[in-house]
N, C-alpha and C positions, 0 to 999 in steps of 0.2 A: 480906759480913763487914766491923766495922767496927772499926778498933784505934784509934780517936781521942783516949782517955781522954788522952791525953800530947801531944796537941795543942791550941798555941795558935797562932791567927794572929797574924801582927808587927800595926804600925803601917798606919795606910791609904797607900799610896804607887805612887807607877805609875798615876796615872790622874787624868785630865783630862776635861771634854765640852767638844763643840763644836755649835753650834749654823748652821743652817742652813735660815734661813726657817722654817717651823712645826717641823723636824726636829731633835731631839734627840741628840747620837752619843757614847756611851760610849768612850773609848779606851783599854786597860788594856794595860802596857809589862810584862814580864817575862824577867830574862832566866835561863835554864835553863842546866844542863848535861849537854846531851845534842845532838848533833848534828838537825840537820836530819832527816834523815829520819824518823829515833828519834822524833821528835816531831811530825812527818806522820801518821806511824802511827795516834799516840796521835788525830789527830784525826779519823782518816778512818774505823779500822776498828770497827765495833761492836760486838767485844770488849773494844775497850779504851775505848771510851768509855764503858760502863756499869761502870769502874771510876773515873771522875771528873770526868764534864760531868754539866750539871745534865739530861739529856736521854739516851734511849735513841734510836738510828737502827736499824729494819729492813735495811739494807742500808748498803756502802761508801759516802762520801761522798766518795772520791777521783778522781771522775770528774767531766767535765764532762757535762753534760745528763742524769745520772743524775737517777731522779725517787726519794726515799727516807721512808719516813713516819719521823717524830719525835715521840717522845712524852717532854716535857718532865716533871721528874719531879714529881710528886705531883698533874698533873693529869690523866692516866689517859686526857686524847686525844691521837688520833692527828693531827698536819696534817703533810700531803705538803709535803714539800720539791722545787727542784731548783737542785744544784749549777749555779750558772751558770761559774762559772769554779776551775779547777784546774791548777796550773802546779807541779808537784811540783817539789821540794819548797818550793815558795816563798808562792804564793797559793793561798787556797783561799776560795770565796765561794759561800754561800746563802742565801734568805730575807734580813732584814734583820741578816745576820754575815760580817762579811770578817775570816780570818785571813792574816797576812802573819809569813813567817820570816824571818828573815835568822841566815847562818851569826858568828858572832863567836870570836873564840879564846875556846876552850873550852866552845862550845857553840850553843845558837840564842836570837837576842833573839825570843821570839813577842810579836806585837801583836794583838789584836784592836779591830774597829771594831764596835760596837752598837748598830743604831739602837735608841733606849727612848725612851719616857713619859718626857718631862721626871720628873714627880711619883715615877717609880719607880728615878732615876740610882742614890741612895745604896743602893738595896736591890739592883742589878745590880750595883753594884761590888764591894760585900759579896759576894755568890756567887761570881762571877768570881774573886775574890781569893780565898776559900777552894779553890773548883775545881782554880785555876793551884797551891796553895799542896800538893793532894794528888795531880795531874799530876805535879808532880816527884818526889813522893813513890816513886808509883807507875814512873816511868820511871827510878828508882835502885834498885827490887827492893825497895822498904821502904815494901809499900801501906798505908797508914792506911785505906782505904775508902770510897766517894762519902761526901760531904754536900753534901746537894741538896735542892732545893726547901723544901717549908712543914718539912721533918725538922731542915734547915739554921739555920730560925731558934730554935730549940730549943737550940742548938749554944752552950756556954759564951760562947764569942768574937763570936757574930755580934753581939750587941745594942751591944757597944766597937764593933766593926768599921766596923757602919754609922751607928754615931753620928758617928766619924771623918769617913768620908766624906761624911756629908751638912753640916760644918759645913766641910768642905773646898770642897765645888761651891754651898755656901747656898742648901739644900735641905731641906725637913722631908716626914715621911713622908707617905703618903699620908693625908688626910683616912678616921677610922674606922679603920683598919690600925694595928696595932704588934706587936712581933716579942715571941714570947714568948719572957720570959729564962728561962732554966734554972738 
């Protein structure tokens, strides 16, 4: 269910890349208010992540060595994951995604690391930042409802969003590719 009509996302802000040899890495800063765990949860259990990652998990990704399929949303496949490292409530890492918590008054600063496709920075920030923007939503009992994948760019805010972003990292869409505005 989706109650988004009354949302807009802010400004692009919370995010940087870093580069490293041929690799590309998304960083996106947010900080929530909701304790640590509260927002372990949110990333681990696969209830509550098909309330607002762009991706469903078969299984807990709260473990280490767990092996878990992931079906990113509007591409309908499955690819196996496995959690390489979990350090409740603090790290959590699979695939090319590391989430890192830290506790702060009043709540948890979450970071994520992303490796992407140079070409594809500003369209991962754009989701990311919607995602994080109905994670909160969702972990204050006021679910607006995923927006994710090819549905997300459809989404009033996304075509601002990632225009933002891409003239922040001086980046243009991918060659053939553009987000339809709604």
């Amino acid at each position: 269910m989706t109650n988004c009509e009354h949302y807009t996302p802010g400004p692009a802000s919370g995010a940087q890349i870093r580069k490293d040899g041929e690799k590309w890495t998304l960083i996106l800063v947010r900080e929530l208010r909701h304790p640590p765990e509260k927002v372990w949860q949110a990333l681990t259990d696969p209830a509550h992540l098909r309330e607002w990652a762009p991706f469903e998990a078969e299984g807990s990704l709260g473990t280490a060595g767990a092996t878990v399929n992931l079906t990113w949303a509007g591409t309908g496949r499955q690819q196996a994951t496995t959690v390489t490292r979990a350090d409740i409530p603090k790290l959590l890492e699979y695939d090319d995604i590391r989430w890192e918590l830290e506790a702060i008054s009043g709540g948890t600063r979450l970071i994520l690391w992303h490796s992407i496709d140079r070409r594809f920075i500003s369209w991962g920030a754009t989701g990311w930042h919607i995602c994080f923007d109905v994670l909160d939503r969702f972990l204050a009992g006021v679910p607006i409802g995923r927006i994710a994948g090819p549905e997300a760019m459809k989404f009033d805010g996304w075509h601002r969003l990632n225009v933002e972003y891409a003239r922040q990292f001086r980046v243009e869409n991918p060659a053939g590719l553009r987000a339809v505005k709604h």
